[in-house]
The first five atom37 places (N, CA, C, CB, O) and aatype in JSON, in Angstrom:
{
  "aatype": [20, 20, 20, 20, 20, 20, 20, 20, 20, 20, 20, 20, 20, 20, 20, 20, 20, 20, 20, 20, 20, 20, 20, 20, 20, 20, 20, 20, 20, 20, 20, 20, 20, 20, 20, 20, 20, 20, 20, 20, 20, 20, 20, 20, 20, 20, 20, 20, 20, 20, 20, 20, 20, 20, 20, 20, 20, 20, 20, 20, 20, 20, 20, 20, 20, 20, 20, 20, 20, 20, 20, 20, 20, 20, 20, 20, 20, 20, 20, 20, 20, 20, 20, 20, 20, 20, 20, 20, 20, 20, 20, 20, 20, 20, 20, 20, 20, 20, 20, 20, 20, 20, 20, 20, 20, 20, 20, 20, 20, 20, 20, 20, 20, 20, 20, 20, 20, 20, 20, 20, 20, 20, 20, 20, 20, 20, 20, 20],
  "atom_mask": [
    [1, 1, 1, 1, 1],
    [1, 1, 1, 1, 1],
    [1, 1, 1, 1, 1],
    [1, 1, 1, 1, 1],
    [1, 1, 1, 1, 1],
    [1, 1, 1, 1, 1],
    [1, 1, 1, 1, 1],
    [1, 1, 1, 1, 1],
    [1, 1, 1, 1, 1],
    [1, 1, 1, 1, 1],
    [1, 1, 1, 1, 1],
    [1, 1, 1, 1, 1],
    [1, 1, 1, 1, 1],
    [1, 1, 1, 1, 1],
    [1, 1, 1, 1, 1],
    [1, 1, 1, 1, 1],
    [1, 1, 1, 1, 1],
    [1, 1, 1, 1, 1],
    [1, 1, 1, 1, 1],
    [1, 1, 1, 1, 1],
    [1, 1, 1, 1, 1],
    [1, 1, 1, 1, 1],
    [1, 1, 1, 1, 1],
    [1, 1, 1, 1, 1],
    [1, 1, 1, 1, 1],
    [1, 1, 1, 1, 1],
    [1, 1, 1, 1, 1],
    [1, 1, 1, 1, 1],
    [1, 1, 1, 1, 1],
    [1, 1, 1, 1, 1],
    [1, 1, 1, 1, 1],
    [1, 1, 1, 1, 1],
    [1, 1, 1, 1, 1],
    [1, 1, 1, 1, 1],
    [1, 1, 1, 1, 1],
    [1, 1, 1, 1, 1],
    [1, 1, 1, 1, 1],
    [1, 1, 1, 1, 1],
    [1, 1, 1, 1, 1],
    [1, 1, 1, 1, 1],
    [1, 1, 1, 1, 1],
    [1, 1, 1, 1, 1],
    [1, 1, 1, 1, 1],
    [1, 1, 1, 1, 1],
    [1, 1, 1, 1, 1],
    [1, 1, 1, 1, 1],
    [1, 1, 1, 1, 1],
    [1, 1, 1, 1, 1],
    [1, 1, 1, 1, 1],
    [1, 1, 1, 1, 1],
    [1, 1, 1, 1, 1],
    [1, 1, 1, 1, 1],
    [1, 1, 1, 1, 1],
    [1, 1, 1, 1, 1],
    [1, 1, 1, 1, 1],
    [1, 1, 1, 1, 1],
    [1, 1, 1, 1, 1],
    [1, 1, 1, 1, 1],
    [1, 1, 1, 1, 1],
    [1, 1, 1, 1, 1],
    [1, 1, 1, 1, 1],
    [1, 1, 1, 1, 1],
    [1, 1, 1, 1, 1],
    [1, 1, 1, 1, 1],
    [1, 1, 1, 1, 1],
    [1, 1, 1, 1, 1],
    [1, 1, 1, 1, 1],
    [1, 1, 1, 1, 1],
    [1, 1, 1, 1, 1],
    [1, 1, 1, 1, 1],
    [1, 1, 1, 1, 1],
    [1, 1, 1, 1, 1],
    [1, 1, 1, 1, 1],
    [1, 1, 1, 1, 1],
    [1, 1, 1, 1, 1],
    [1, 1, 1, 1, 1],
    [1, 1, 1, 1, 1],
    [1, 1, 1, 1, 1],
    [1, 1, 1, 1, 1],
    [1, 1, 1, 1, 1],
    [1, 1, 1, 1, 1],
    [1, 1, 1, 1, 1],
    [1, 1, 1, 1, 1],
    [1, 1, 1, 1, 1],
    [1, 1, 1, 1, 1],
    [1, 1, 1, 1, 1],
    [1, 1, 1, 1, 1],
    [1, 1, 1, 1, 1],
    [1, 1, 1, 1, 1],
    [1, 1, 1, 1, 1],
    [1, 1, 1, 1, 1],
    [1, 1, 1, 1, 1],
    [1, 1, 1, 1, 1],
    [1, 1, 1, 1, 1],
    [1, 1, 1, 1, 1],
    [1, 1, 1, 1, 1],
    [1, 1, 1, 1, 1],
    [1, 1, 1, 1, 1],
    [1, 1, 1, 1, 1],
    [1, 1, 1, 1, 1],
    [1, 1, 1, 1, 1],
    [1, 1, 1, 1, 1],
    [1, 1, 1, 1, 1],
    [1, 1, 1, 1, 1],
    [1, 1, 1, 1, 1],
    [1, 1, 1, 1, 1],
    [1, 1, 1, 1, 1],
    [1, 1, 1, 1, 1],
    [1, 1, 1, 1, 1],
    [1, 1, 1, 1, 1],
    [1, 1, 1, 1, 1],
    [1, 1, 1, 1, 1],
    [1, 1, 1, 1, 1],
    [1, 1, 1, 1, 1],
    [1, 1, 1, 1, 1],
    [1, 1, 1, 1, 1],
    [1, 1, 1, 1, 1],
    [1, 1, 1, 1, 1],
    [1, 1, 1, 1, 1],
    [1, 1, 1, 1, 1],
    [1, 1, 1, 1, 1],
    [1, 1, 1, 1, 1],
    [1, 1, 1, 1, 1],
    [1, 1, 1, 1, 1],
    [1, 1, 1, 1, 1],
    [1, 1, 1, 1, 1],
    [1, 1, 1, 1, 1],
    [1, 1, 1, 1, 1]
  ],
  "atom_positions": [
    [[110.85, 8.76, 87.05], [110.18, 7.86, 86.14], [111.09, 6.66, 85.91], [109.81, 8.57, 84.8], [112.27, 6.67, 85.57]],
    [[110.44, 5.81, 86.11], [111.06, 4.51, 86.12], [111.41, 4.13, 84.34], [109.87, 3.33, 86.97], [111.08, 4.73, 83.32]],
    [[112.25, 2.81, 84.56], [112.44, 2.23, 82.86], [110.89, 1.65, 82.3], [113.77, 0.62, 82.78], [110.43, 1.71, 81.16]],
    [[110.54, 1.31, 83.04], [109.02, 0.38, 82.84], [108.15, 1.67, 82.7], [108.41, -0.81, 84.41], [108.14, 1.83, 81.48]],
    [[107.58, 2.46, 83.12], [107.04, 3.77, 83.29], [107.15, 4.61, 81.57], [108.07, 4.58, 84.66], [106.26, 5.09, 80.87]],
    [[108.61, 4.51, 81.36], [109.11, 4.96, 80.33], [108.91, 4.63, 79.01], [110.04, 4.89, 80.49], [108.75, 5.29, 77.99]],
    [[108.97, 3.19, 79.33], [108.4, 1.89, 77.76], [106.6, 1.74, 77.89], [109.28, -0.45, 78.12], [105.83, 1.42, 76.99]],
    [[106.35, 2.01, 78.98], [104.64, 2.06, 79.14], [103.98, 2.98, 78.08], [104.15, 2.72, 80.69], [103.28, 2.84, 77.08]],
    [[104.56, 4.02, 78.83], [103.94, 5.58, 77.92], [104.37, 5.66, 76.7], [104.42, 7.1, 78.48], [103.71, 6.37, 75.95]],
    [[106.14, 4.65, 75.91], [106.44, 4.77, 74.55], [105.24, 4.02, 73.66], [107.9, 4.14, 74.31], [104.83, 4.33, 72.54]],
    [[104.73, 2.71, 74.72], [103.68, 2.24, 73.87], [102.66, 2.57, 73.96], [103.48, 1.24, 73.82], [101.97, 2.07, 73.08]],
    [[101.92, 3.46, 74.87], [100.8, 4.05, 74.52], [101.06, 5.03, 73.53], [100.15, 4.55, 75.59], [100.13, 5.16, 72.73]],
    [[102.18, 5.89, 73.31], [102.13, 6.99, 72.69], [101.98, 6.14, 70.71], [103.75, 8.07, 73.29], [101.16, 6.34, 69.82]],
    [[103.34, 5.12, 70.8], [102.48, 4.28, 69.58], [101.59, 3.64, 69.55], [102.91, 3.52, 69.01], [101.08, 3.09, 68.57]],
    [[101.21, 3.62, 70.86], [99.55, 3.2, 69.66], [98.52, 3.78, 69.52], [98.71, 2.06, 69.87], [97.67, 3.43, 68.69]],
    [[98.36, 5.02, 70.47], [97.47, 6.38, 69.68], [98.09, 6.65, 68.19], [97.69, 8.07, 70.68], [97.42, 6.26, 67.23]],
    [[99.46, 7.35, 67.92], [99.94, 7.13, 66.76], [99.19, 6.16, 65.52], [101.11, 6.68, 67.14], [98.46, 6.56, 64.62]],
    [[99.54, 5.07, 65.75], [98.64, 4.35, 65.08], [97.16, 4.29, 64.69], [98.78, 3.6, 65.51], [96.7, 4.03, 63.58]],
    [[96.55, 4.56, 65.75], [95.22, 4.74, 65.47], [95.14, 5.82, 64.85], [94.39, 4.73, 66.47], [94.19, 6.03, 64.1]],
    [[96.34, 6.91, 65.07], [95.09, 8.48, 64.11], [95.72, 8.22, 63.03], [95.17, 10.66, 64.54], [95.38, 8.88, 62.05]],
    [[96.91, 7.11, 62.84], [97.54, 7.04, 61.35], [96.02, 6.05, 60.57], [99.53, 5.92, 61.34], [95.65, 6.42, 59.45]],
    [[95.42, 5.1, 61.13], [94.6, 4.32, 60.29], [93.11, 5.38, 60.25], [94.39, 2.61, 61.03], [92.21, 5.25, 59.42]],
    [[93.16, 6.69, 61.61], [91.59, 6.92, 61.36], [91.89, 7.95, 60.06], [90.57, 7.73, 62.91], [90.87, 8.16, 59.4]],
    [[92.74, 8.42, 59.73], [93.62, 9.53, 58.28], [93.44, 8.87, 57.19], [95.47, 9.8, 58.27], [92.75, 9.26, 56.25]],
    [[94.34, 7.35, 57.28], [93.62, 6.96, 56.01], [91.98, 6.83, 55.92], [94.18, 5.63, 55.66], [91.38, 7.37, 54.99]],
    [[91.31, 6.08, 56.93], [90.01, 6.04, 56.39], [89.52, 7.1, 55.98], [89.2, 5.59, 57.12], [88.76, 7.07, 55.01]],
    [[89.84, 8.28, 56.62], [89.15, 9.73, 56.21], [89.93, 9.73, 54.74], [89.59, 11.33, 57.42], [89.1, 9.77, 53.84]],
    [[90.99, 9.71, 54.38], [91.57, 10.07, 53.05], [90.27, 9.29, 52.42], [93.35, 9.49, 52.62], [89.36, 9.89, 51.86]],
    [[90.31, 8.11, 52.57], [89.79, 6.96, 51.57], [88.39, 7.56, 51.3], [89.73, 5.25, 52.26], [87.82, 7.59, 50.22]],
    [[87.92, 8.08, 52.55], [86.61, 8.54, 52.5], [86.09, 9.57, 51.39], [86.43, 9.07, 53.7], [85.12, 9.68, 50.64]],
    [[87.37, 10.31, 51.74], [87.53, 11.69, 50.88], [87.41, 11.3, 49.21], [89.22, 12.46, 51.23], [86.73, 11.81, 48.32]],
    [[88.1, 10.49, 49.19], [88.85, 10.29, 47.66], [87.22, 9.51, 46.66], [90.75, 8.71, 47.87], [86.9, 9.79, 45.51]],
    [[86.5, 8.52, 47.63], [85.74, 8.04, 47.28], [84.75, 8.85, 46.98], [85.59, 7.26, 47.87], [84.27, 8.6, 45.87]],
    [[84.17, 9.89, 47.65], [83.38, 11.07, 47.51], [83.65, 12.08, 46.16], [83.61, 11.83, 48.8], [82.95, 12.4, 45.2]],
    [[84.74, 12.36, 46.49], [85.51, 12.97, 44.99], [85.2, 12.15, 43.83], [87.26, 12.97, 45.01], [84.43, 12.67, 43.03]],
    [[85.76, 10.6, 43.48], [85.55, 9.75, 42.71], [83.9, 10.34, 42.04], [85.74, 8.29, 43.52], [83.69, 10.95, 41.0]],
    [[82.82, 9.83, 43.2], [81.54, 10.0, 43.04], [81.17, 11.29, 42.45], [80.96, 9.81, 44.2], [80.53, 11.37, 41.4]],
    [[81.54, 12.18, 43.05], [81.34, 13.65, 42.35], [81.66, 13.78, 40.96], [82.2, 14.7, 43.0], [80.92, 14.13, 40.04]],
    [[83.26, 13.35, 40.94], [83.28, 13.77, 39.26], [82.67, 12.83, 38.68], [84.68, 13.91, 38.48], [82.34, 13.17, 37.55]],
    [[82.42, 11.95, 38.9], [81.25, 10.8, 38.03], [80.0, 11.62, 37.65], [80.59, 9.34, 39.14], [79.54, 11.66, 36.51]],
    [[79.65, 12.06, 38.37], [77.38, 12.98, 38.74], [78.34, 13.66, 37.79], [76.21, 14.17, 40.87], [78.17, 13.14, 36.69]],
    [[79.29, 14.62, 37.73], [79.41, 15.44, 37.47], [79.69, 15.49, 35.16], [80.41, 15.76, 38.7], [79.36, 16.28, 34.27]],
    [[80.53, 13.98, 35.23], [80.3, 13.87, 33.89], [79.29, 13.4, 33.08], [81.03, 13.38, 33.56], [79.05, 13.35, 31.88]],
    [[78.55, 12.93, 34.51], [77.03, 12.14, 32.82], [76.35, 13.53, 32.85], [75.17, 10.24, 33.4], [75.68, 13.86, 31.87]],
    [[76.49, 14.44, 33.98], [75.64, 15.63, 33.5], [75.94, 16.66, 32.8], [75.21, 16.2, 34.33], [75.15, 17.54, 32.47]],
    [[77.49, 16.59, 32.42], [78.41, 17.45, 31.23], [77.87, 16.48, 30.0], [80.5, 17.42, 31.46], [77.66, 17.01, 28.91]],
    [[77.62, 14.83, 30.22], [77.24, 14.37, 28.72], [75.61, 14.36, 28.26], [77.79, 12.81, 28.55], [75.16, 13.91, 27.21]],
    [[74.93, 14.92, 29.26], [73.64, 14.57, 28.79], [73.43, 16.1, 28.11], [72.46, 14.0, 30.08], [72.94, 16.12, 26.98]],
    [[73.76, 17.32, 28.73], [74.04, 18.35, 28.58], [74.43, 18.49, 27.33], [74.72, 18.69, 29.37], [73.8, 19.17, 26.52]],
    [[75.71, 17.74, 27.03], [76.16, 17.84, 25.03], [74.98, 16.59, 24.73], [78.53, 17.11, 24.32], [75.01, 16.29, 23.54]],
    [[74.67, 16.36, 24.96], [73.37, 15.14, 24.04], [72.57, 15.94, 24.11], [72.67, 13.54, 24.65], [72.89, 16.44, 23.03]],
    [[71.6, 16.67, 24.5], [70.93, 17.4, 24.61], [71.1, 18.72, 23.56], [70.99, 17.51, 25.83], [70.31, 18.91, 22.64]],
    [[72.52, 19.79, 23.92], [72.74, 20.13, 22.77], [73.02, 20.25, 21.59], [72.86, 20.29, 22.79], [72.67, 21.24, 20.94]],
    [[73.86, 19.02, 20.96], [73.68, 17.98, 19.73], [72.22, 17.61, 18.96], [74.18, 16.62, 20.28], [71.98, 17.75, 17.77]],
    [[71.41, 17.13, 19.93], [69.94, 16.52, 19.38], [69.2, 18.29, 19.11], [68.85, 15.22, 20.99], [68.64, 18.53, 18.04]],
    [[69.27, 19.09, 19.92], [68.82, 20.44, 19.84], [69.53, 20.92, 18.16], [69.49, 21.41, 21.39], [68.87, 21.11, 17.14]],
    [[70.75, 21.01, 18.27], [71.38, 21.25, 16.94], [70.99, 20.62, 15.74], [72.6, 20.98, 17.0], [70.65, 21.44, 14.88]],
    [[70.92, 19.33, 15.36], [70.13, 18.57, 14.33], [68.65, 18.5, 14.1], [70.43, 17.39, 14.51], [67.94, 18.1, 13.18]],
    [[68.39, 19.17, 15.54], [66.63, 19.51, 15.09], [65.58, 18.24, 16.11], [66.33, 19.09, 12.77], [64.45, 18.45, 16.54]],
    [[66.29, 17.12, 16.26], [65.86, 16.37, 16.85], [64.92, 16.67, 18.12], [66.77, 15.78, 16.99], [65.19, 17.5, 18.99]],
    [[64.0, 16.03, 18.09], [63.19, 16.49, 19.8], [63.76, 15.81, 20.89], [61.45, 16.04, 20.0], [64.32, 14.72, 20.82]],
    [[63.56, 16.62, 22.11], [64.68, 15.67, 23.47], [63.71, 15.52, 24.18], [66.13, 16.44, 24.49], [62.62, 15.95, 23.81]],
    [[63.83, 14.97, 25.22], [63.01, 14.37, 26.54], [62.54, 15.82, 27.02], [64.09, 13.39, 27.89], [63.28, 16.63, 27.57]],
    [[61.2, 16.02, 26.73], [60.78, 17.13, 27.22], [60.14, 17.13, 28.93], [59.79, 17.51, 26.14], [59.04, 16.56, 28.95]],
    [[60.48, 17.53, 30.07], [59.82, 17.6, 31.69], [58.02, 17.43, 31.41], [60.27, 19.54, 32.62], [57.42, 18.07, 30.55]],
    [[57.43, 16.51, 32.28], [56.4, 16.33, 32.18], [55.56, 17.93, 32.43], [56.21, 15.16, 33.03], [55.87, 18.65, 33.38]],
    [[54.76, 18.2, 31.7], [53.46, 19.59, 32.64], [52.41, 19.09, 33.38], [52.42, 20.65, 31.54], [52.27, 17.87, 33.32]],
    [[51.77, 19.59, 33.94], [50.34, 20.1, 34.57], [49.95, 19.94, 33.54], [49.99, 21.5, 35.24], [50.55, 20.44, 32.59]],
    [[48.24, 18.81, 33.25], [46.99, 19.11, 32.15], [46.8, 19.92, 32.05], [45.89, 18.79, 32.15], [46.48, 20.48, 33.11]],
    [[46.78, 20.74, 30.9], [45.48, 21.9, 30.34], [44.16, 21.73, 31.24], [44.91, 21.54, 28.5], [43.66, 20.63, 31.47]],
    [[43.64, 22.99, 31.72], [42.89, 23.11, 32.44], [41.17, 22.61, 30.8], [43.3, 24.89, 33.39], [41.32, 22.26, 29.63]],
    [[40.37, 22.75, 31.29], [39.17, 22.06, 30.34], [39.05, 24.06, 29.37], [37.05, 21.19, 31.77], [39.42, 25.19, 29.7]],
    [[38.37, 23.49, 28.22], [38.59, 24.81, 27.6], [37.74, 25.6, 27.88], [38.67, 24.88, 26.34], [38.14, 26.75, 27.79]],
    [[36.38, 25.46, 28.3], [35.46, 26.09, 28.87], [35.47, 26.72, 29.72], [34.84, 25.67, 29.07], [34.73, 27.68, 29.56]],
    [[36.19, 26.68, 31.1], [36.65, 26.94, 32.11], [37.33, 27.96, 32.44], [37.09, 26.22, 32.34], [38.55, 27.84, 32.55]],
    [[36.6, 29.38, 32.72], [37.62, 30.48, 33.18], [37.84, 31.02, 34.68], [37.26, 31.66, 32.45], [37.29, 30.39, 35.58]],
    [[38.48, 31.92, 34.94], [38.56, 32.4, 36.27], [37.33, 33.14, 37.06], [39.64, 33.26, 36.22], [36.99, 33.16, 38.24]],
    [[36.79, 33.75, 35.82], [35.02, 34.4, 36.18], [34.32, 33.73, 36.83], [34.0, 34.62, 35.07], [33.49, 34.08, 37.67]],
    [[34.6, 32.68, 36.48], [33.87, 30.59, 36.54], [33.58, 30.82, 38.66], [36.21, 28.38, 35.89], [32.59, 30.89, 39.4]],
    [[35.08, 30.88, 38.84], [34.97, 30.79, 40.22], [34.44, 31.57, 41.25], [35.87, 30.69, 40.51], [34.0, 31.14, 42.32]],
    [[34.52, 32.92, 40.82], [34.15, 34.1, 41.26], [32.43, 33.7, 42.11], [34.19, 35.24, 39.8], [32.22, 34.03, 43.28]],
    [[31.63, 33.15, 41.44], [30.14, 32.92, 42.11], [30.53, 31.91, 42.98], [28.8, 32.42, 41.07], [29.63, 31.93, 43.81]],
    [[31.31, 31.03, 43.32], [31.48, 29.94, 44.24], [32.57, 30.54, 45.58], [32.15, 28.54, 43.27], [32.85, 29.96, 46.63]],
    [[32.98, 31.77, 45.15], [34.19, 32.19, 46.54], [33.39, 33.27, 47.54], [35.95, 33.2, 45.83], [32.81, 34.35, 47.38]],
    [[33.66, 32.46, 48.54], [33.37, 33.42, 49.98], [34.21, 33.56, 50.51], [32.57, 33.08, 51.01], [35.08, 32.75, 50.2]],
    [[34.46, 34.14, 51.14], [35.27, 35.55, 51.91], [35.25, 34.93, 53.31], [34.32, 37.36, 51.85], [34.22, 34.48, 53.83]],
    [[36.55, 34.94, 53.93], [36.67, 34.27, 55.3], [35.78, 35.51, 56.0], [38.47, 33.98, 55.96], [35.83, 36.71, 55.71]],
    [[34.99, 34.9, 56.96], [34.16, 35.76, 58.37], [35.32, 36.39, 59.03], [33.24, 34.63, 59.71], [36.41, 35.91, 59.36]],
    [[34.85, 37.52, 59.14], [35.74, 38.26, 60.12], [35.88, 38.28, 61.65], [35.52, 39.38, 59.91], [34.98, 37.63, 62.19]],
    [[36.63, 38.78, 62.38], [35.44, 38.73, 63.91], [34.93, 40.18, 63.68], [36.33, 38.53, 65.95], [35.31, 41.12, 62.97]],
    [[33.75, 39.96, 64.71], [32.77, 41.5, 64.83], [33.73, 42.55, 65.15], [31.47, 41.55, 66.19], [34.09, 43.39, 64.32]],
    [[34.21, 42.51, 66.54], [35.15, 43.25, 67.23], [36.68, 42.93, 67.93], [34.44, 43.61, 68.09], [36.74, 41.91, 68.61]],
    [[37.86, 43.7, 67.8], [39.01, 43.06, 68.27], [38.52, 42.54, 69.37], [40.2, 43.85, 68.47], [37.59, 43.1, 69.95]],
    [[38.88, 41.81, 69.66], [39.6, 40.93, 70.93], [40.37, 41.43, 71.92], [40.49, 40.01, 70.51], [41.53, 41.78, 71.76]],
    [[39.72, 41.48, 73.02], [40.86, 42.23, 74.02], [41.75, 41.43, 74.48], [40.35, 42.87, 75.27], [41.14, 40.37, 74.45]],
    [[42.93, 41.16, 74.94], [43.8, 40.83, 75.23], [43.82, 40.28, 76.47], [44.43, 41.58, 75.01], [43.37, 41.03, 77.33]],
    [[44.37, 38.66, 77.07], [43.2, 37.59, 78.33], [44.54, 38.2, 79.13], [42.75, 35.13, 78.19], [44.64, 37.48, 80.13]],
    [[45.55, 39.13, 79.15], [46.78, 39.61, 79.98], [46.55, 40.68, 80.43], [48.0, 39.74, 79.37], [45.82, 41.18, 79.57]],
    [[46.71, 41.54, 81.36], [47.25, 42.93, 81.25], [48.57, 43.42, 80.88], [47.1, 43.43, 82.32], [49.62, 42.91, 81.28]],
    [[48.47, 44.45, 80.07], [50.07, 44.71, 79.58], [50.59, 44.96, 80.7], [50.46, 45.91, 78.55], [49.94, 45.18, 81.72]],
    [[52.01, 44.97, 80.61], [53.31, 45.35, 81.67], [52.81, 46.99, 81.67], [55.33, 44.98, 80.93], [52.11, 47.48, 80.79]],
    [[53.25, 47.61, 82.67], [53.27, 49.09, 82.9], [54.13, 49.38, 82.45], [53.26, 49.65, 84.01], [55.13, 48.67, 82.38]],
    [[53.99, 51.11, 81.73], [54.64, 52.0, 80.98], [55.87, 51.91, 81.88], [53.92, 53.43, 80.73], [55.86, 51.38, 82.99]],
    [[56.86, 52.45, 81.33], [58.23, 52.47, 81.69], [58.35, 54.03, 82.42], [59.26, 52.19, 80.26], [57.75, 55.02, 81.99]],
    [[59.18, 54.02, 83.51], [59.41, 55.72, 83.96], [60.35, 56.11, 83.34], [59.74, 56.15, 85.44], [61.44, 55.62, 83.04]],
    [[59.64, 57.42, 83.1], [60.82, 58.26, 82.45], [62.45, 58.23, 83.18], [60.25, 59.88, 82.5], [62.63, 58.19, 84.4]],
    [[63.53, 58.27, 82.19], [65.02, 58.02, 82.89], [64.94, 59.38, 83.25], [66.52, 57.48, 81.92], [64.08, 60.14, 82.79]],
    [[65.88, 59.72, 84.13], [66.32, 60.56, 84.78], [67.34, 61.49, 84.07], [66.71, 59.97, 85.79], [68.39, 61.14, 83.52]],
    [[66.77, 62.91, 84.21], [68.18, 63.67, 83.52], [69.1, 63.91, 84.37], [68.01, 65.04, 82.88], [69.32, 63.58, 85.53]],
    [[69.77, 64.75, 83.35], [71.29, 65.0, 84.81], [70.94, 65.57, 85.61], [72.71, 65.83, 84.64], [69.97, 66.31, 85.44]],
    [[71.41, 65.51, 86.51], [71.75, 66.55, 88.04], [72.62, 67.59, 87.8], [72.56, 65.76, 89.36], [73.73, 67.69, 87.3]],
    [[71.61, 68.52, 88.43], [72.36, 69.8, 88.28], [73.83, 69.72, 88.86], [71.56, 70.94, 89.02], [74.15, 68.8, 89.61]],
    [[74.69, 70.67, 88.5], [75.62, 70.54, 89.6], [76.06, 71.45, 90.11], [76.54, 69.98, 89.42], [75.86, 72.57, 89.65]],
    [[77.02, 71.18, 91.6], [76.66, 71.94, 92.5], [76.93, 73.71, 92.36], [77.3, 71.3, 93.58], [77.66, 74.13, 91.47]],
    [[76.4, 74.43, 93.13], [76.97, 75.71, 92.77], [78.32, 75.86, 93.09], [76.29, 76.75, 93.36], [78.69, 75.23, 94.08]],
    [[78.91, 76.33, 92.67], [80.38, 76.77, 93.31], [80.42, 78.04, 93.5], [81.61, 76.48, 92.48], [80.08, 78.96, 92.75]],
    [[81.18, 78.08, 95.28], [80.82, 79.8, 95.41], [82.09, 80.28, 94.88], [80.5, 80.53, 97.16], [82.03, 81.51, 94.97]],
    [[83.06, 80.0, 94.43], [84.19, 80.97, 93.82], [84.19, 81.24, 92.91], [85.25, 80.79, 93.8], [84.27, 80.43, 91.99]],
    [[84.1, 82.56, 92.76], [83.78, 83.31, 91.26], [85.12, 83.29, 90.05], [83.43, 85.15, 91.65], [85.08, 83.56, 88.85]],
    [[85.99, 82.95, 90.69], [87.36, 82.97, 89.62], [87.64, 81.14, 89.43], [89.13, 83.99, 90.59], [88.56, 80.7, 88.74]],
    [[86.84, 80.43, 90.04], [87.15, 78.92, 89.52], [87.92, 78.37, 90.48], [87.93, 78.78, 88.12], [87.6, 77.18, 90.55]],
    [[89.0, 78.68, 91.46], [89.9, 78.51, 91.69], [89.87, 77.24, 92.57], [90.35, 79.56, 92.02], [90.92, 77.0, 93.17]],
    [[88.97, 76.49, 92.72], [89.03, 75.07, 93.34], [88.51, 73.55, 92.09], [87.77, 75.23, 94.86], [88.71, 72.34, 92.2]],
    [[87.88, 74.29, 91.09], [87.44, 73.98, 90.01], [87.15, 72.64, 90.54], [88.27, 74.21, 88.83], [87.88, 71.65, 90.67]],
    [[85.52, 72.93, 90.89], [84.93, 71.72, 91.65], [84.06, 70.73, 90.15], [83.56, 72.47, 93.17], [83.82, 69.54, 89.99]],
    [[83.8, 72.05, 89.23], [83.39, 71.48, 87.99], [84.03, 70.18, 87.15], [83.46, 72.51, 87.21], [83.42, 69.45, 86.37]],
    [[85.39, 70.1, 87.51], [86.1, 68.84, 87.11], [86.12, 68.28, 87.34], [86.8, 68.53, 86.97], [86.79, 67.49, 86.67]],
    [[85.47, 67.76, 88.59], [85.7, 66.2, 89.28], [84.18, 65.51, 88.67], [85.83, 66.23, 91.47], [83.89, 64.34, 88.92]]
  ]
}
């Protein structure tokens, strides 16, 4: 490796360096700004929370969530009962536009094994 070769690669190596030193800060900055934001959401909803329980404590009324209208007073569930029909069924299942796959064959049990003609074991073919 040459001297030139040597100072080539010192300055590429600083200036990758450099770049992951500026892409760190942006990520820090990124980070920190996100955090910032969070604990912000995070205190107006610790203060609305004590405003809320303060105005609750003195009796005061708070911003109550909008509802759904009251349905009309006349109006019960019996009401609907003469107007509901019942989805049509089909007459008969549906046979199926495939033929199923064929049953599976039964697996195979063991194989016997072989007889062995020596009555005292003595080649003990059973072990292999």
């Amino acid at each position: 490796m040459t001297v030139d070769e040597a100072t080539a690669a010192a300055d590429e190596a600083v200036e990758k360096m450099a770049k992951l030193r500026s892409t760190v800060q942006q990520q820090r900055a990124e980070s920190d700004r996100k955090l910032a934001e969070a604990k912000e959401q995070n205190q107006q909803v610790v203060d609305k929370a004590i405003a809320e329980a303060k105005a609750k404590r003195e009796g005061k009324r708070t911003a109550v969530p909008a509802r759904d209208p009251r349905p009309e007073a006349g109006f019960t569930f019996f009401d609907t009962e003469d107007e509901y029909q019942a989805p049509q069924r089909p007459a008969a299942p549906v046979a199926p536009e495939f033929t199923p796959p064929p049953k599976p064959t039964p697996r195979r049990h063991a194989r016997p094994v072989a007889e062995d003609e020596d009555e005292d074991y003595s080649n003990q073919t059973w072990m292999q």
